[in-house]
C-alpha positions in Angstrom: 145.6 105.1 121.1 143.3 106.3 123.8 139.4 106.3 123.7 138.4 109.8 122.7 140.8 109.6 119.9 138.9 106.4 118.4 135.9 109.0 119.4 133.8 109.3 115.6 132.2 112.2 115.3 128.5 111.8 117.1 125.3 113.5 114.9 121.9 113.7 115.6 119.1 113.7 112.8 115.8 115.3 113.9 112.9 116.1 111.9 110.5 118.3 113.2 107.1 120.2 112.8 105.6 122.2 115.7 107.2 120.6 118.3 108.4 123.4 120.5 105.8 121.9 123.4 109.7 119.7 123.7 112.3 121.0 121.8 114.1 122.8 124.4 114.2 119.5 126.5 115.1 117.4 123.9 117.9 119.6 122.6 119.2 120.6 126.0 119.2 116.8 126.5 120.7 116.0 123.2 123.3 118.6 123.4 125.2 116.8 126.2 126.1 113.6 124.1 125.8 114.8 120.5 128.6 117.0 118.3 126.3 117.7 116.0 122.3 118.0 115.8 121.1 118.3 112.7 117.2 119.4 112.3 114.7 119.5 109.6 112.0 121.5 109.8 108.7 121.6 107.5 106.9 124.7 108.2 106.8 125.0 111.7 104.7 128.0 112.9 105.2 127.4 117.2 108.4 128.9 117.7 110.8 125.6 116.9 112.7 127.2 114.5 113.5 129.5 116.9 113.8 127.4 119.9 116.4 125.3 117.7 118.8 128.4 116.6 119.5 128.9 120.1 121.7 125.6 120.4 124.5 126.0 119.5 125.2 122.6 118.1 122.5 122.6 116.0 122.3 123.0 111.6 118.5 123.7 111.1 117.7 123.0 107.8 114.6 123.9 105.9 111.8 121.6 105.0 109.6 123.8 102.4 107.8 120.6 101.2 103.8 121.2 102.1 103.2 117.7 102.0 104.0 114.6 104.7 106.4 112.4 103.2 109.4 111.4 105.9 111.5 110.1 103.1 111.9 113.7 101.5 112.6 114.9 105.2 115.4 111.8 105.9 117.2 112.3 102.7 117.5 116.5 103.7 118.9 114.6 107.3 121.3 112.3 105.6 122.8 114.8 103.0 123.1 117.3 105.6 124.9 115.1 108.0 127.0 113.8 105.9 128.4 117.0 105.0 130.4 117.1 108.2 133.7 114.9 107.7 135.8 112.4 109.1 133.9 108.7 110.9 130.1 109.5 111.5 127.7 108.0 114.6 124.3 109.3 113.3 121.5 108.6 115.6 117.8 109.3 113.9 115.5 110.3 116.4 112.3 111.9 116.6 111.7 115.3 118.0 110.0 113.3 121.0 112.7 110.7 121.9 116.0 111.2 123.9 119.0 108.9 124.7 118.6 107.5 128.8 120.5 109.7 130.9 122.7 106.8 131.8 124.6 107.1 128.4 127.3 108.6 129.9 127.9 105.9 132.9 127.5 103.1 129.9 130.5 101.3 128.3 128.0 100.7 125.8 128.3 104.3 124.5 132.2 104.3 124.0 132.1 100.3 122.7 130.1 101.3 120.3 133.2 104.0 118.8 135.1 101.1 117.3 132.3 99.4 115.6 133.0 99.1 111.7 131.2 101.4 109.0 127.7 100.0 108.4 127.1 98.7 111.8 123.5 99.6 112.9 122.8 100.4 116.3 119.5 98.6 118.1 117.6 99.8 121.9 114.5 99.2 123.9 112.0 101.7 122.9 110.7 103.2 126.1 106.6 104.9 125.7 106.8 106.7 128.9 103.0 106.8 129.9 101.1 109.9 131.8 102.5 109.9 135.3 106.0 109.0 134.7 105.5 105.8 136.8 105.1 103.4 133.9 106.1 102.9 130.3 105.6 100.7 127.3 107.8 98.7 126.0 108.1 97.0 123.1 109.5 93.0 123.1 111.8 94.5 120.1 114.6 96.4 119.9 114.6 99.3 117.2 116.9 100.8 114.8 118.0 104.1 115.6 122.0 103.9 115.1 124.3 103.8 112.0 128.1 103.9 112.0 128.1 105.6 108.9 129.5 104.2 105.4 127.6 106.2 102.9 125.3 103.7 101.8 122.1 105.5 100.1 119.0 106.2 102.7 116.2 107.1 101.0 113.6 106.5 103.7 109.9 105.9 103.0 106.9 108.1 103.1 105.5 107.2 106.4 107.1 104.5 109.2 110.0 103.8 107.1 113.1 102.7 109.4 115.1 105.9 110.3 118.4 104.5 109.4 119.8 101.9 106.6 119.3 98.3 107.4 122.5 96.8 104.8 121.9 92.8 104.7 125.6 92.0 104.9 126.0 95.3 108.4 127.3 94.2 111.7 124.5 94.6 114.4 124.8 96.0 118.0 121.6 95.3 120.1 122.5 97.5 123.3 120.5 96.4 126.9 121.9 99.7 129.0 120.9 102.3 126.9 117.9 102.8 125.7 115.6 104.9 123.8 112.6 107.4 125.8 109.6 108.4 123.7 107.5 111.3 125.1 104.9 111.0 123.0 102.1 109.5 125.8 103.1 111.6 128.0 100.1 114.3 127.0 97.2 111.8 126.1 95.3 113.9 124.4 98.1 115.2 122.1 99.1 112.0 121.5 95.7 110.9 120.4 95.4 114.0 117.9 97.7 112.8 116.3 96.8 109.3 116.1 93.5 110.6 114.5 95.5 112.4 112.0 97.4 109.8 110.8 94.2 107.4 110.6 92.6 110.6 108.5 96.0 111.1 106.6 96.1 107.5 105.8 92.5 107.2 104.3 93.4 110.4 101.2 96.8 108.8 100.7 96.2 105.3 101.0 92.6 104.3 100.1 92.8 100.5 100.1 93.7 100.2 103.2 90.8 99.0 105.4 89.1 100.4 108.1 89.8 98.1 110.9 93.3 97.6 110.1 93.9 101.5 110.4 91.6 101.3 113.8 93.7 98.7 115.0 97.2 100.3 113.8 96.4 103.6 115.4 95.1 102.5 118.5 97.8 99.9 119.9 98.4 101.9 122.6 95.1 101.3 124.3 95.5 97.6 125.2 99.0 96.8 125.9 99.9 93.2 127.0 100.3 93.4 130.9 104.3 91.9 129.9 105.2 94.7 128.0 104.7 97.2 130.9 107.2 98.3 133.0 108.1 100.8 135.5 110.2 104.0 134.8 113.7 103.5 136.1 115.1 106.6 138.0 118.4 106.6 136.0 117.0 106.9 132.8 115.6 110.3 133.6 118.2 111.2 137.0 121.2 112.6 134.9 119.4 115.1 132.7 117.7 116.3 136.0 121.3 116.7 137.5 121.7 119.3 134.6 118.3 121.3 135.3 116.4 118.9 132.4 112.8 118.6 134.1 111.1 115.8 132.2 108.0 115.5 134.3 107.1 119.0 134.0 106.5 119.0 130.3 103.0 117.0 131.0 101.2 119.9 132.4 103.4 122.5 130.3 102.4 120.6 126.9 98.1 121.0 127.3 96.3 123.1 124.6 92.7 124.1 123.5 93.6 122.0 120.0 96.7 120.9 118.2 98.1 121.5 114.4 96.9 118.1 113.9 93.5 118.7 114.8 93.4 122.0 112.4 94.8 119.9 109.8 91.9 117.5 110.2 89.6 120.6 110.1 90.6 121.0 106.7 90.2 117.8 105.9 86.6 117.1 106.8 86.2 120.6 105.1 87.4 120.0 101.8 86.3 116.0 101.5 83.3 115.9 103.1 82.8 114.0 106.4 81.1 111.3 104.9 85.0 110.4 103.3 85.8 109.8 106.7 82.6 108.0 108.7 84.4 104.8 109.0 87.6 106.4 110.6 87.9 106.7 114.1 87.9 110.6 114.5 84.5 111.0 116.0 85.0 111.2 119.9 85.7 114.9 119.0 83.3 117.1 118.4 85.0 119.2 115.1 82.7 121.7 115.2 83.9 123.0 118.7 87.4 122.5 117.9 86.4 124.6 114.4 85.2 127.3 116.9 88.1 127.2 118.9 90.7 128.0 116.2 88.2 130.6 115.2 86.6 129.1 112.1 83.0 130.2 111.0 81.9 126.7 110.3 77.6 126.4 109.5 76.1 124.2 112.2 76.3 120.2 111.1 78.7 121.1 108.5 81.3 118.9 110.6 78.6 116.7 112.7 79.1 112.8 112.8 77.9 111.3 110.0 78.0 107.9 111.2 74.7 105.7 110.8 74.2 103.9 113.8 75.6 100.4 112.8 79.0 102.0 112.3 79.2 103.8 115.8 78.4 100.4 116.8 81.4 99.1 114.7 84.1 101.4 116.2 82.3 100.6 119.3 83.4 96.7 119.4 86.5 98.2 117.9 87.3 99.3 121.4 86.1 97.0 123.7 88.4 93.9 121.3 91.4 95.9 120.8 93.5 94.0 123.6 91.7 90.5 122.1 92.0 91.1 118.3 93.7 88.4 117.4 91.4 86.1 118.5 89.8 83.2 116.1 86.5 84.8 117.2 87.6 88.6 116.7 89.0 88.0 113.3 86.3 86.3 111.8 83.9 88.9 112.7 86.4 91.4 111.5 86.5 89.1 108.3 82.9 89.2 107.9 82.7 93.0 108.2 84.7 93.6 105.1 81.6 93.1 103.3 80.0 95.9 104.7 83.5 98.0 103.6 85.2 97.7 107.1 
């Protein structure tokens, strides 16, 4: 029995929501490995949808829910993708992550074939930073592979793993192939976002404390100097080879303001901004994003509110974030909790 006749059948699960600033890349890119791509998309108003009915290889299927909540979006992935019969490789990635181009050169790729059902498939997570010259990564590997076995994945509603994680599954941790993230690549995008799920986080989750979203949402700030590492050509050399320009999408993704940002708009409209004076969202000025998505908003309706002892706060915030596990930098975070931090 040869190789390709051990081949299972390879599907990709994508969610996505506005990301068209990528999607050609990452479907052009995902197209050459992948039988199937299978995205969800919740109410994208850019042009994905469109973007993604061009690929051939691609089920698009709808995502009506108004809310965020990835579990609802991974079970649509799963039930989708396991419509399509015979042995299933499902790969969960983002809409801003794509498979190194050296895939196709690894024996990694075709090893992993034959593994049994329930196997679950572990890589490097590479944060490609502005530039393209160095990345981020992580001293873990992630889950982003299942050899399928049709064990139940119900996900969870935000930073759930993207794949079942069965106690008793075999486990493949590959060192060839790994995983690129796009998301640093446009900073400022990237941090919209990171202020969204900080705002996000304080309606849904109200316990959770200050700091620890400050220091959640912010990791990418002060990485350990270990964890840094340059890009390697031949992650990125083979898509090139088939007219897939990664380093053009920094420029090409800039805008005025991001779906994010209007989404925080609303926020700070309907709450109040006081809600929010303890989240890191204030190095924006809201009122001149308002105006720049061509909201009418009454001057100081969206002004900090911050006193001055809490700019100070998110101040220190900053300056510790590479030292915050410190003895020194946890008491005083300890301490603050009195004052509701």
């Amino acid at each position: 029995m040869t190789a390709d006749s051990q081949k299972p059948t390879i599907i990709c699960l994508t969610p996505v929501r506005n990301e068209a600033w990528i999607l050609e890349r990452i479907l052009a890119s995902t197209s050459l490995w992948a039988d199937h791509i299978v995205i969800a998309d919740q109410c994208s108003n850019d042009g994905s949808r469109e973007i993604a009915s061009r690929f051939p290889k691609v089920t698009l299927v709808d995502n009506s829910s108004p809310e965020w909540d990835e579990g609802v979006r991974q079970r649509l992935l799963w039930n989708e993708a396991r419509k399509i019969p015979g042995r299933r490789l499902l790969f969960a990635l983002d809409a801003d992550e794509a498979l190194t181009a050296n895939w196709a050169e690894s024996e990694e790729w075709r090893k992993a074939w034959s593994a049994p059902e329930g196997t679950v498939i572990y890589m490097d997570w590479v944060n490609i930073y502005p530039g393209f010259e160095q990345c981020w990564i992580p001293p873990h590997p992630i889950p982003r592979g299942f050899m399928d076995n049709g064990v139940e994945h119900s996900g969870e509603k935000i930073h759930g793993p993207l794949v079942p994680q069965p106690q008793s599954g075999h486990r493949i941790v590959w060192k060839e192939i790994k995983l690129l993230h796009f998301q640093y690549v446009n900073w400022e995008r990237m941090k919209s976002k990171q202020r969204w799920y900080q705002a996000w986080e304080r309606l849904n989750f109200p316990s959770k404390r200050p700091i620890t979203l400050y220091r959640q949402y912010h990791h990418m700030d002060a990485r350990p100097p270990q964890e840094m590492h340059p890009v390697q050509r031949d992650w990125l050399e083979g898509y090139e080879q088939h007219g897939i320009d990664w380093r053009a999408l920094q420029e090409e993704s800039k805008a005025p303001y991001y779906w994010w940002d209007e989404e925080i708009v609303a926020m700070l409209l309907k709450h109040g901004t006081r809600k929010f004076r303890k989240i890191a969202l204030w190095d924006v000025d809201w009122e001149e994003k308002a105006r720049r998505m061509g909201l009418n908003v009454p001057p100081g309706l969206l002004a900090d509110p911050r006193s001055t002892f809490e700019k100070k706060v998110h101040r220190w915030l900053a300056a510790t974030q590479g030292r915050q596990y410190e003895r020194k930098i946890r008491l005083l975070q300890r301490a603050l909790r009195l004052f509701g931090w």
